[in-house]
VEXDREN-2710 file (C-alpha; in Angstrom, 1 decimal):
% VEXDREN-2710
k/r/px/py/pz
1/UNK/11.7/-9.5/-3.1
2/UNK/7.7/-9.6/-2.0
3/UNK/7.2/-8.8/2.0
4/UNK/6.0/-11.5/4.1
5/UNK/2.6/-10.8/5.8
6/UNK/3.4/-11.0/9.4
7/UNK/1.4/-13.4/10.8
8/UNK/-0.7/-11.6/13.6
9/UNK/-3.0/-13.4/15.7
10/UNK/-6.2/-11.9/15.1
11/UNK/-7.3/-12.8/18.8
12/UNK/-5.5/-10.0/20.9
13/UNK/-5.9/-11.6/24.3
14/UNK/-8.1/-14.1/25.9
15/UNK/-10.1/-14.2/29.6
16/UNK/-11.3/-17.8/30.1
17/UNK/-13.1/-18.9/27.5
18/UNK/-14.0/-15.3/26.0
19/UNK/-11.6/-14.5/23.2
20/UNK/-11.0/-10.8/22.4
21/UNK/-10.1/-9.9/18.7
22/UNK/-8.2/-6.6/17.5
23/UNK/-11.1/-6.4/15.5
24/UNK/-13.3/-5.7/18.5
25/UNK/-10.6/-3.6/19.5
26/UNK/-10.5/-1.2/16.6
27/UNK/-14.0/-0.5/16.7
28/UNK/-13.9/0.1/20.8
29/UNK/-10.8/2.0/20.5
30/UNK/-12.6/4.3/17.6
31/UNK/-15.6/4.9/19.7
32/UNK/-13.8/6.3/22.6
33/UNK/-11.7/8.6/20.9
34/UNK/-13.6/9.4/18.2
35/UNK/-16.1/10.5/21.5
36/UNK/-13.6/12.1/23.1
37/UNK/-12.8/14.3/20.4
38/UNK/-16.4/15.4/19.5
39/UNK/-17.1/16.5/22.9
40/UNK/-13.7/18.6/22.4
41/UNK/-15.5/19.8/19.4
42/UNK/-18.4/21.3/21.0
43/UNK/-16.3/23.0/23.1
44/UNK/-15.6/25.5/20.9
45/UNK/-19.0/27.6/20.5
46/UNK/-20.5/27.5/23.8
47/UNK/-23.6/29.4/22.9
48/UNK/-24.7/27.1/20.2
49/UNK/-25.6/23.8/20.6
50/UNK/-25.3/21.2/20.9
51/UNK/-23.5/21.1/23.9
52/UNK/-21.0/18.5/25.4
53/UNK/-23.9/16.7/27.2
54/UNK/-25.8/16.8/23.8
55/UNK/-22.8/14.8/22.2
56/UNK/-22.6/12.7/25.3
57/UNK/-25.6/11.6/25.2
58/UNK/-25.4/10.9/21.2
59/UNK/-22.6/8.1/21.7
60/UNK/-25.7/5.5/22.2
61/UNK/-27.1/6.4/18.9
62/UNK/-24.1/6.4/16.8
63/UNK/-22.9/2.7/18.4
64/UNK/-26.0/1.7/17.6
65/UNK/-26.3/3.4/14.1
66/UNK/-22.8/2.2/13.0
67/UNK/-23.2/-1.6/14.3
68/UNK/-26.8/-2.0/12.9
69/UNK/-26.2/-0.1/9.6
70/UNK/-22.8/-1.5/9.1
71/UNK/-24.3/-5.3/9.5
72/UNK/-27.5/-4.6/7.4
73/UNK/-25.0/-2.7/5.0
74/UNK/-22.9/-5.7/4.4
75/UNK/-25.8/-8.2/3.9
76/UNK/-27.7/-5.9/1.8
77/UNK/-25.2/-4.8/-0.5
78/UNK/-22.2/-7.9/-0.6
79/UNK/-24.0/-11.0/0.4
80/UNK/-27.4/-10.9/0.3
81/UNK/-27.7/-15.0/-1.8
82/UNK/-26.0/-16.1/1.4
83/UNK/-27.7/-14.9/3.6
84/UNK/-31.2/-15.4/2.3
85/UNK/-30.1/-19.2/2.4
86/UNK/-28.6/-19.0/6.1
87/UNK/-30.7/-16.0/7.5
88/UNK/-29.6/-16.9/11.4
89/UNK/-25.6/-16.1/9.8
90/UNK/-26.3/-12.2/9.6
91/UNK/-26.4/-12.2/13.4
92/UNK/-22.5/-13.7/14.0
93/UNK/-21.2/-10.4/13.4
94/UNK/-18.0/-11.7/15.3
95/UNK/-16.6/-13.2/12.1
96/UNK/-16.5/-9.6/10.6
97/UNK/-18.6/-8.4/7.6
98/UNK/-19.6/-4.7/7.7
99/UNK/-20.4/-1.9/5.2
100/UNK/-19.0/1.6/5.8
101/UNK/-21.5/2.8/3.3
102/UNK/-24.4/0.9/5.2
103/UNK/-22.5/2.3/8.9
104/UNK/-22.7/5.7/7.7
105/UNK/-26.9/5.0/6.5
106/UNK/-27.3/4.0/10.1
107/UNK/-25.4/7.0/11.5
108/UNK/-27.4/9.9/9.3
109/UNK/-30.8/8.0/10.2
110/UNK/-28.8/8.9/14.0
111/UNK/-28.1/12.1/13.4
112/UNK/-31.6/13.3/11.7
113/UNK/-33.5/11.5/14.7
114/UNK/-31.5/12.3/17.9
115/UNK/-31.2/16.4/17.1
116/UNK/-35.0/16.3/16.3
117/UNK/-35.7/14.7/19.7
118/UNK/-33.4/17.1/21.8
119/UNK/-34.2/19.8/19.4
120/UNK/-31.0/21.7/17.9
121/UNK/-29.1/21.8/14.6
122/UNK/-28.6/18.8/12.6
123/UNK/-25.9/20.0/10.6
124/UNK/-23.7/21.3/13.7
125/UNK/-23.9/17.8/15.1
126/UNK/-22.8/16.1/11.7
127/UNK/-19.7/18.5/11.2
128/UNK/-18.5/16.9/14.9
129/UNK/-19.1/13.4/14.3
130/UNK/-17.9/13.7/10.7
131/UNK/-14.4/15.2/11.9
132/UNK/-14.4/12.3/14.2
133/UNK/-14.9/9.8/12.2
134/UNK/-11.9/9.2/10.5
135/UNK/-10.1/7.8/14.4
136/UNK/-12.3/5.0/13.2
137/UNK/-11.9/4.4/10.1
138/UNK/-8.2/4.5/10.6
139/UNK/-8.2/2.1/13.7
140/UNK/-10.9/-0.4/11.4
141/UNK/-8.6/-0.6/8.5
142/UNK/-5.9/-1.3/10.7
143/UNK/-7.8/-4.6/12.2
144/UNK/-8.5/-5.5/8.4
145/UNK/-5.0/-5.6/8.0
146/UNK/-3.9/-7.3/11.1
147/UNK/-7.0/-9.9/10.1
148/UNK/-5.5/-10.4/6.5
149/UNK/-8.8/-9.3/4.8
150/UNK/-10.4/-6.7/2.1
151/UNK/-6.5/-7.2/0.5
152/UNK/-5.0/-5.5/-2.8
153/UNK/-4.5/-6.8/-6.1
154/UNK/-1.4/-8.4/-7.5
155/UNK/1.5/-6.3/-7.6
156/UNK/5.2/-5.8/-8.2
157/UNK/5.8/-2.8/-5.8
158/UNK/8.2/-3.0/-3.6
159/UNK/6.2/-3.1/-0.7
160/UNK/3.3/-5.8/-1.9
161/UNK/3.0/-8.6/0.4
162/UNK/1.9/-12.4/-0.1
163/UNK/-1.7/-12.1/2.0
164/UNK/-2.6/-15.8/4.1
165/UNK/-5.9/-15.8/2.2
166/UNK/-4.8/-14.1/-1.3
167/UNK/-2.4/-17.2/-3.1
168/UNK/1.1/-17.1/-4.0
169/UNK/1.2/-13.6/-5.7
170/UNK/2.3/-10.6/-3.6
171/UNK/-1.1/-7.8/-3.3
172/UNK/-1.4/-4.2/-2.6
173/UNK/-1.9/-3.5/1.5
174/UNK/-4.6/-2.1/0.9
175/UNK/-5.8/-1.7/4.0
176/UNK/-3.1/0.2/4.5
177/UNK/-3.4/2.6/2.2
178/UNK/-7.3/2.8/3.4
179/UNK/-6.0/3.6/7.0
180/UNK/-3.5/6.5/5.5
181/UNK/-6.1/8.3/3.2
182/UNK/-9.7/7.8/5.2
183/UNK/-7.9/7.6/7.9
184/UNK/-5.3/10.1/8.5
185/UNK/-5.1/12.7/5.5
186/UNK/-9.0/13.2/5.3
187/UNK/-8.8/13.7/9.7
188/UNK/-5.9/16.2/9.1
189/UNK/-8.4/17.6/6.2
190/UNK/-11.3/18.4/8.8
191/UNK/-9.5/18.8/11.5
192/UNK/-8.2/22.2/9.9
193/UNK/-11.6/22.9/8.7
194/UNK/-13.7/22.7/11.9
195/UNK/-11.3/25.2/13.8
196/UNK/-12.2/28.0/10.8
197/UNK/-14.7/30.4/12.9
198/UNK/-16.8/30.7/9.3
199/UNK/-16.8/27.1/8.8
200/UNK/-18.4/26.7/11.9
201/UNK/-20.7/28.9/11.3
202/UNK/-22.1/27.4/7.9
203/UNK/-23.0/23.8/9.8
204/UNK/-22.5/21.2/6.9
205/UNK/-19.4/21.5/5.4
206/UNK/-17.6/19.7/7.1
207/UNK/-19.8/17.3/7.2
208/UNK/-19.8/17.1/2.9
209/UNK/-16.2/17.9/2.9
210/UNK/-16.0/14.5/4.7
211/UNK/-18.6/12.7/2.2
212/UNK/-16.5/14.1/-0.8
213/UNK/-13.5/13.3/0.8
214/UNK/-14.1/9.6/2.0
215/UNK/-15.8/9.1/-1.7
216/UNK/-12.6/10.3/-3.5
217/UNK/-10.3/8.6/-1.0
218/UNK/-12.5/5.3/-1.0
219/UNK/-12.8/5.2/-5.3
220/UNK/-9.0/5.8/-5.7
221/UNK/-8.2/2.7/-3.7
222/UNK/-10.5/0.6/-5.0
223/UNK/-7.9/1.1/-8.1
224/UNK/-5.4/-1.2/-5.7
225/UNK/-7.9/-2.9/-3.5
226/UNK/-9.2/-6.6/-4.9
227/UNK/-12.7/-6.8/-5.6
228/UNK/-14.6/-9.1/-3.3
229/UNK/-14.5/-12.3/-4.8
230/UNK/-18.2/-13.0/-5.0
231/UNK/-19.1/-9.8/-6.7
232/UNK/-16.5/-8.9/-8.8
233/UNK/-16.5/-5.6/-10.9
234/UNK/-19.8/-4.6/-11.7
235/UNK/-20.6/-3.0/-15.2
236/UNK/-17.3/-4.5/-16.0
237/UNK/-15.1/-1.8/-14.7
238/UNK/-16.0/-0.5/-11.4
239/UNK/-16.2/-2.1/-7.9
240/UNK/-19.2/-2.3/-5.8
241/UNK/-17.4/0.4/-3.1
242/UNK/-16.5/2.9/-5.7
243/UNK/-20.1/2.7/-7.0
244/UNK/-21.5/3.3/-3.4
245/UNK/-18.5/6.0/-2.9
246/UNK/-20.4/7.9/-6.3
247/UNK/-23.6/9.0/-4.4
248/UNK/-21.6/10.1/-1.3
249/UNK/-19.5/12.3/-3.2
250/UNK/-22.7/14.0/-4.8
251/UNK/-24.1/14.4/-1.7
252/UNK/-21.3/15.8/0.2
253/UNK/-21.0/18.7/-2.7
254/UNK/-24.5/19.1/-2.7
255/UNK/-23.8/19.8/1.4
256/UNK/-21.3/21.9/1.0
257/UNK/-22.9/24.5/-1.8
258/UNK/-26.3/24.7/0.4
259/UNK/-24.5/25.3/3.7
260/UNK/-22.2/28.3/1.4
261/UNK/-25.3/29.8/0.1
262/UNK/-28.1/29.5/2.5
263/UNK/-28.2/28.8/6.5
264/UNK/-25.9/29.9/9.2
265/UNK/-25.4/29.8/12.9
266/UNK/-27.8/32.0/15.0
267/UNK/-26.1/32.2/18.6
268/UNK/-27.6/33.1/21.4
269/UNK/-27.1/36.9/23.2
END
């Protein structure tokens, strides 16, 4: 017997004639405690930086790199014909449309930028916003769920469910699978990692363990997750995410095997 998608309002509340979406929420919620939990983070060495106040003061930067990049992202890489036709569309970002892969562009461009400007370690930075990114990603695929988009394809399992938006046939929750493996394994996954003393003190892997892992995670669910409709498979067999997912994973190894072999953490006396 295929589930019923329960039919959640994808308006949370409303004040007046402002309507707040869980969408909105998901992101706000992953932004605070995804803050929260870096400045925990930097807790840990006190004699390197950056400090808490470095990673306080980054939140601006990474709202910014994650909204802009996320936006561009989307209209760069999954509907760029519509949008050269309707240019003034690309600016409603309230009716949803962002790209991870173009979200996490915007936050590197952050993250090379703001340390050069307040002068520390890159790498130390990206191991602490890395291991907080998954609260994010997990809340975000939650909202894509609740908002009955970015469903799987048809299925028999047990558990598929007939999606508002995806016909008669019962689909993969995706989204849901998304919100398990990018969001909760690969944060269990770092979260072990960044409290190793000698991971800590090779800044970068963490950071590449979360590329690789987000790649991996991301290309295996593409296997259940329907292709957007206007795209399709590419080359005939792979999706547009698990193509984008290919050069993460590269770079994520190539992370990890420099921060192994070369730099480490000079502290201060």
């Amino acid at each position: 017997m295929d589930l019923t998608f329960p039919n959640i309002d994808p308006v949370a509340f409303s004040l007046g004639p402002l309507s707040i979406r869980w969408y909105a929420l998901a992101y706000l919620a992953g932004f605070l405690l995804g803050w929260r939990y870096a400045l925990s983070l930097a807790g840990f060495d006190k004699d390197v930086r950056p400090s808490r106040e470095d990673v306080d003061d980054f939140l601006p930067w990474a709202i910014l790199g994650v909204v802009l990049g996320g936006r561009i992202g989307y209209v760069l890489f999954y509907q760029f014909d519509l949008y050269v036709q309707y240019p003034l569309e690309a600016l409603k970002v309230w009716n949803g449309g962002m790209s991870f892969h173009g979200g996490a562009l915007g936050v590197i461009a952050a993250l090379i930028i703001y340390p050069l400007v307040r002068k520390f370690n890159q790498f130390r930075l990206a191991d602490m916003v890395c291991a907080a990114v998954p609260i994010g990603l997990f809340f975000g695929r939650i909202a894509n769920f609740v908002n009955g988009e970015l469903f799987g394809r048809a299925s028999d399992a047990p558990w598929a469910m007939v999606f508002p938006g995806g016909g008669p046939e019962a689909r993969h929750p995706s989204q849901l699978y998304e919100a398990a493996l990018e969001g909760g394994v690969l944060f269990v996954i770092l979260f072990a990692l960044i409290r190793m003393q000698a991971v800590r003190d090779r800044p970068g892997i963490v950071a590449g363990a979360f590329l690789v892992g987000y790649g991996l995670f991301r290309g295996f669910v593409e296997l259940y997750r329907e292709p957007d409709a206007h795209i399709g498979f590419v080359f005939e067999y792979f999706s547009m995410g698990q193509l984008l997912s290919a050069p993460m994973i590269l770079a994520g190894l190539g992370m990890i095997g420099a921060a192994m072999m070369g730099w480490t953490v000079k502290r201060s006396a």
